[in-house]
N, C-alpha and C positions, 0 to 999 in steps of 0.2 A: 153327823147323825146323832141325836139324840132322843132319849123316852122323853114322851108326852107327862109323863109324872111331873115331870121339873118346871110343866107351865103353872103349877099351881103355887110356885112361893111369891110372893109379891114382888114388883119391879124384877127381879131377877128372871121369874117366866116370861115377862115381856122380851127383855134384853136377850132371853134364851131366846125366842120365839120368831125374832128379828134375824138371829144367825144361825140360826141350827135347821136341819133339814128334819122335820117330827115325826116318830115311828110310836105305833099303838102297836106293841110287841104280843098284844093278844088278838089283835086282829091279821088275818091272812093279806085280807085287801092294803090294811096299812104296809105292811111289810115289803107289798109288793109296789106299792104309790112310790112307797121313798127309797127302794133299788134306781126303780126307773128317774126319780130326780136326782139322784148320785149318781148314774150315768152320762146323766144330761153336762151335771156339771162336770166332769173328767172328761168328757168331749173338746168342753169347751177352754181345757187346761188349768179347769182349778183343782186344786189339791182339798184332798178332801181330809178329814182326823174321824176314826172311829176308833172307839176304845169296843172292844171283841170281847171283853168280860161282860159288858151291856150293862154292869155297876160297880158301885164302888164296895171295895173287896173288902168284906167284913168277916172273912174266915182266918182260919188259923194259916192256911198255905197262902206261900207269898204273890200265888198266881192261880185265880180260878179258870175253869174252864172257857171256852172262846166258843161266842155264837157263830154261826156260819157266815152272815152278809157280806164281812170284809172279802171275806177270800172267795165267795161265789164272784164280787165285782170285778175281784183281781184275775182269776181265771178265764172268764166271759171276755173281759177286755184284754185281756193278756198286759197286763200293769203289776210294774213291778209293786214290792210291799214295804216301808219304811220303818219297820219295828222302834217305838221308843218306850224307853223306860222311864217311867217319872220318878223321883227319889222325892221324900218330906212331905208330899202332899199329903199322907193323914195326919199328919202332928200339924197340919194349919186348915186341914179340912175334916173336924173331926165328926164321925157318922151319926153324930147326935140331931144336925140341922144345920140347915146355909145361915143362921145368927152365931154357931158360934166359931165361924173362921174369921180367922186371924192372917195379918201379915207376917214376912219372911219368905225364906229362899227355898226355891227347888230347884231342883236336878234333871235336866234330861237329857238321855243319853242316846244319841242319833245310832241305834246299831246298822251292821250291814244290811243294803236291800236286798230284799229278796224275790230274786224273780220265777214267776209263776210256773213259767215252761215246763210242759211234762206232767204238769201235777194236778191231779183233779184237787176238789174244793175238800175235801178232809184231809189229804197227804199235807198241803199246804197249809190248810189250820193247824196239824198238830207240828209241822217243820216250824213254823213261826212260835208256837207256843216255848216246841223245843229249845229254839234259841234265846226266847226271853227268857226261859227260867233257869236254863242254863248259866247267861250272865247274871242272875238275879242270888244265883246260888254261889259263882264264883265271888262275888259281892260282897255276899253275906260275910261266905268262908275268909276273907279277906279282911275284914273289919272285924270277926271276929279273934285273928290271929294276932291283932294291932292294940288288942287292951290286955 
């Protein structure tokens, strides 16, 4: 799932536009077009990546808030949730423009799934949230102890 913003860098919103399912997050009708095509494809056993900040985190907290969509899908269908954590992506993606990323390594961190049962579509958003920022914080705490 991806915003419609991203069709407009050159070659890249094509290459976007080829594999991403496109959401106009200010339109109702969009929102609702590309649920219904991520259902289609979890039917059909494909795995689907949505990142639930809906962009890239340009504040000071290491985890902004999470829009609804992941976890209304996860609910509905009753599918488990695969929380990952990306580590280095802004030191090679930095929020200036898609010209000035650069190559090197990142991190992802497969945390536990988590399954939906029981949980309406906000318990679940903020349980998910809980758990990434939770590891994101033990992380931190961690690496700050190491210098």
């Amino acid at each position: 799932l991806g915003k419609k913003e991203m069709l407009k860098f050159p070659i890249f919103g094509w290459i976007y536009k080829m594999n991403v399912v496109i959401v106009d997050r200010s339109s109702s009708e969009s929102r609702q077009r590309s649920l219904r095509e991520l259902k289609k494809l979890i039917k059909k056993n494909i795995s689907i990546l949505i990142f639930p900040e809906g962009r890239m985190n340009r504040g000071d907290t290491v985890l902004q808030p999470f829009y609804n969509g992941a976890f209304r899908l996860a609910t509905e269908l009753n599918i488990k949730i695969q929380p990952l954590v990306i580590e280095n992506a802004i030191n090679l993606m930095p929020r200036e423009g898609p010209f000035k990323i650069s190559p090197g390594m990142v991190t992802v961190n497969y945390l536990d799934p988590i399954n939906p049962e029981g949980m309406d579509v906000e318990n679940l958003k903020n349980h998910c949230h809980d758990v990434m920022l939770k590891f994101l914080n033990r992380k931190n705490s961690t690496e700050d102890s190491l210098k």
